[in-house]
N, C-alpha and C positions, 0 to 999 in steps of 0.2 A: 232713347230714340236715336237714331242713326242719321247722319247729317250729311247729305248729299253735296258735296264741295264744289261737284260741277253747276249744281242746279245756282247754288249759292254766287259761284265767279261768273255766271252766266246772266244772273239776275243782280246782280252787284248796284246801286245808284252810281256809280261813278265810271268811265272808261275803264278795262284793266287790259294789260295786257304782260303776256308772257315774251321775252329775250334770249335769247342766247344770238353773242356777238353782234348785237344790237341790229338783228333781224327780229323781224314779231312772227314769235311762233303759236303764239296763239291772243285772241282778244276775244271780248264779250262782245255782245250786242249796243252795248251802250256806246263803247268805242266806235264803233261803225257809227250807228246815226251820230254824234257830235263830229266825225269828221267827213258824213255822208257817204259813205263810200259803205260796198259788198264786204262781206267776211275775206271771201274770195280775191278779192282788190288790197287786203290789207296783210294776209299770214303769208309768209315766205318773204316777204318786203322788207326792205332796212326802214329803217323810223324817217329816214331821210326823205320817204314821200309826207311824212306830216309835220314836214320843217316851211318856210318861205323860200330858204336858199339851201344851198349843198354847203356853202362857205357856213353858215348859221349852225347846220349840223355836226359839221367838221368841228369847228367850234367851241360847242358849248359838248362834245364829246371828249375833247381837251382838256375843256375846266373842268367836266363833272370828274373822271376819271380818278384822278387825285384824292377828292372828298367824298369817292363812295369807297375808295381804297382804305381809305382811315377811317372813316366813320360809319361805313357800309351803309349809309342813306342820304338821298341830296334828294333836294325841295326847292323847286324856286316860281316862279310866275314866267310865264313868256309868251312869245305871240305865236300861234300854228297859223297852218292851214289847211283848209279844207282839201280834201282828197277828189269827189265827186258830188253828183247831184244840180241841186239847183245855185247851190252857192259856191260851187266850183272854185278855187282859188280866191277865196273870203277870207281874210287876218280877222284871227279872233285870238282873244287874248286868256291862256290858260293855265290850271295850276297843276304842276305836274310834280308825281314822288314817286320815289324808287327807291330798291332794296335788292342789292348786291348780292346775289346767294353764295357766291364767292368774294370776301374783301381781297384776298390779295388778287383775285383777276377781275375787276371791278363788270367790266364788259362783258362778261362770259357767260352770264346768267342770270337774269332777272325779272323782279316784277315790279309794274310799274299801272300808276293810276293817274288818271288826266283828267280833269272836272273843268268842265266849259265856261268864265266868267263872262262870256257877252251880255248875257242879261243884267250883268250890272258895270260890266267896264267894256266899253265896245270900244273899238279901235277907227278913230274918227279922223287923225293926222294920216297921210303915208309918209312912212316912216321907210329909213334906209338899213340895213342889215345892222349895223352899227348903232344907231340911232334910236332900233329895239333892242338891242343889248344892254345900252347906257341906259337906256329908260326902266325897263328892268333892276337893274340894281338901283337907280335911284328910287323905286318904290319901294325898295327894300330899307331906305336911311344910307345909303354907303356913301362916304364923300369921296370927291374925285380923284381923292390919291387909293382910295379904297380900290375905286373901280379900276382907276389906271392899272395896278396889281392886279387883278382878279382877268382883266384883260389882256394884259402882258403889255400896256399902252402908256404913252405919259401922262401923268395928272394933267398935264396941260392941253392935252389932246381930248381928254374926257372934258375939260370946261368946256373946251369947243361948241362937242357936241350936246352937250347940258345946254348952253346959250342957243344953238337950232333950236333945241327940244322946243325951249322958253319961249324964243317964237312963235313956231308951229301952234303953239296950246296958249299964244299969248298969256305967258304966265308973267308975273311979275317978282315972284320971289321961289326959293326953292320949295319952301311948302305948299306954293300958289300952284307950281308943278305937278307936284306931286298929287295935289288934291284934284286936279283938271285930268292926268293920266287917271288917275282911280275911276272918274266920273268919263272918261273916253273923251 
């Protein structure tokens, strides 16, 4: 039996999309509805429309680079945004992975799959560009000197914002955090 690949990446359960220099050169249907937004609205675009910020984009294109260079795959959790529709600029929190077709030009060409956690972690605090960065790694277990590195920031500026977080989600310890971001 012969296996139709496009039918397959088209009918996928999870968003996928295709990169080159982190423009989407191509996505499924599932992509589209999770970030509401046309086919039309999404291919020829840099990924930077389904960021919160340009700065967030900028970014976490900085950290990944490195770890898809070496390891030619990076995985992490983090907050999008919606593109259009009825939820037009809605933070939803998601899990995105990706696969370098090229490691030594990590950016150059890739595929990449995004699966929507709102229905079990919805994003209830407004949070500051930074603020989803730090929170992020702390759902990962990373302590503040982990993050401060991962950041290029000082451990001491990551407690900072760990201590907002713990506010925001009235947490009282780091696991009390951690468990309050999971549950949004």
């Amino acid at each position: 039996m012969d296996i139709d690949y496009q039918l397959a990446f088209n009918l996928a359960p999870v968003g996928l999309a295709l990169s080159r220099n982190r423009t989407i050169v191509d996505c499924n249907q599932h992509l589209c509805d999770m970030f509401g937004a046309a086919r039309t609205q999404l291919v020829g675009q840099s990924f930077q429309v389904l960021y919160p910020s340009a700065d967030e984009y900028e970014r976490t294109g900085a950290r990944i680079a490195p770890i898809l260079n070496r390891k030619g795959t990076y995985s992490d959790d983090r907050i999008m945004r919606r593109v259009d529709g009825r939820f037009k600029g809605e933070a939803f929190w998601c899990h995105v992975t990706g696969r370098a077709l090229n490691q030594s030009a990590p950016h150059e060409a890739g595929i990449w799959s995004f699966e929507d956690l709102s229905a079990t972690r919805p994003v209830r605090a407004e949070l500051t560009a930074r603020e989803r960065e730090v929170a992020a790694h702390v759902m990962q277990g990373l302590t503040s000197k982990q993050i401060g590195k991962i950041l290029e920031i000082s451990h001491r500026t990551v407690e900072i914002y760990r201590a907002r977080l713990m506010r925001k989600y009235k947490a009282s310890t780091a696991a009390d955090l951690v468990h309050r971001l999971s549950a949004g």
